[in-house]
Structures are given as structure tokens and as C-alpha cells.
N, C-alpha and C positions, 0 to 999 in steps of 0.2 A: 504494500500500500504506500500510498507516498505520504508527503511526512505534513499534508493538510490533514489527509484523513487520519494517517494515525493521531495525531493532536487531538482532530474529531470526536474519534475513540475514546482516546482516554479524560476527556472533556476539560482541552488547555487549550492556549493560543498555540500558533506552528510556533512565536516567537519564544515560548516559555520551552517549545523543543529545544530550539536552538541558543539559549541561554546554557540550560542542562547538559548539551552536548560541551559546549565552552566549557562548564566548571567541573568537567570530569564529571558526573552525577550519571550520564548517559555513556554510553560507548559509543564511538563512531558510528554508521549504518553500516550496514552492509548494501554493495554497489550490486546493480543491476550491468548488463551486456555493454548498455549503453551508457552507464556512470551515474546514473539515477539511482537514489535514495532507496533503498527496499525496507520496512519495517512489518515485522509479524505478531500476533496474537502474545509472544514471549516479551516482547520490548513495548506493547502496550502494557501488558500487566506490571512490567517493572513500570513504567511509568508515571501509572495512577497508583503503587506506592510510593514513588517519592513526593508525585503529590499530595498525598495523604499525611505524609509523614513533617511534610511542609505546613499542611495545615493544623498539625500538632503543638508546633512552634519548634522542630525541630531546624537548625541549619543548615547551610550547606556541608559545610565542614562536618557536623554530628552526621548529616547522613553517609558524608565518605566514611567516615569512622565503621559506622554499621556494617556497612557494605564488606569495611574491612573484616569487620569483626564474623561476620557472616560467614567470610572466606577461610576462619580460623585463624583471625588475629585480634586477640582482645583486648578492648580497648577500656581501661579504667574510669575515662573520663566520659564516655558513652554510656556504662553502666550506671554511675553515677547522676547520672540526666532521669533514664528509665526510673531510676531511684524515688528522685525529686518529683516526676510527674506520678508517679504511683501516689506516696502521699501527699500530693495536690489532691488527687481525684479521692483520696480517705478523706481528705479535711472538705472538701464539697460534698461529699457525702452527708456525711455530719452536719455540715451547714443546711443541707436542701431538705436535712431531716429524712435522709437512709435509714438510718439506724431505727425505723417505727413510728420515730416520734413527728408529731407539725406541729 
């Protein structure tokens, strides 16, 4: 698919493609016969997790990290984050009244 629709797909601008190709976040495409852009059902799904992960308040940087860490390279300061939004999401809990109570 070319990299409108894939953007399409995974419901971004093409420009937030090609932002993510820039910051390392994406891999290069893979080239068609003719040099044109080819992207599959695999690079959409990574995709709409980094933007997902973007809209966690995750960074760019935290999600290289991931990715690293993903690959079996762990990373302290990644865990550490997961950490921090874990209990964020306890103390909203609590606050929105999880725990039974309003």
C-alpha cells in the first residue's frame, strides 16, 4: 500500500509517517520494482502502536527505548516510566472512586 493509505490505516497524517521514519521510530519501507514505498498489515500494526503509545505521553526516545527493550535490551529508565504511569492510573482510580466508593 502506499504510505497515504497506510497512514489511512493506521489513522495518522502521511506527514506523522514520515516524521517516525526520521526519528528512527519506523524502519525505512520497503521498495517496490519501481522505488515506490511498499507498507503491509505488519508496519500498520506497529504503527498504531506507536501511536498509541504517543498518546500515553510516552516519547520518542521512551519508545526507542521499548522497542529496545523489546528486542532484549533492558532498559531501567523505560521501566521506570511503566512504573510511574501504573500508579498514576492507582491514584485515578482512587480518585474516580475505583475502589466502591463515590
Amino acid at each position: 500500500m502506499t504510505r497515504g493509505a497506510y497512514a489511512r490505516a493506521a489513522g495518522v497524517h502521511p506527514e506523522t509517517v514520515r516524521f517516525y521514519e526520521r526519528s528512527g521510530l519506523l524502519p525505512p519501507p520497503r521498495r517496490g520494482r519501481k522505488g515506490e514505498r511498499l507498507y503491509g498489515e505488519e508496519e500498520v500494526r506497529d504503527l498504531r502502536v506507536i501511536t498509541r503509545l504517543r498518546s500515553l505521553g510516552f516519547s520518542i526516545d521512551e519508545i526507542l527505548k521499548l522497542r529496545a527493550m523489546s528486542a532484549g535490551k533492558p532498559d531501567g529508565e523505560l521501566e521506570r516510566r511503566v512504573r510511574e504511569m501504573e500508579q498514576r492510573q492507582q491514584e485515578l482510580r482512587a480518585l474516580l472512586g475505583g475502589d466502591g466508593e463515590r
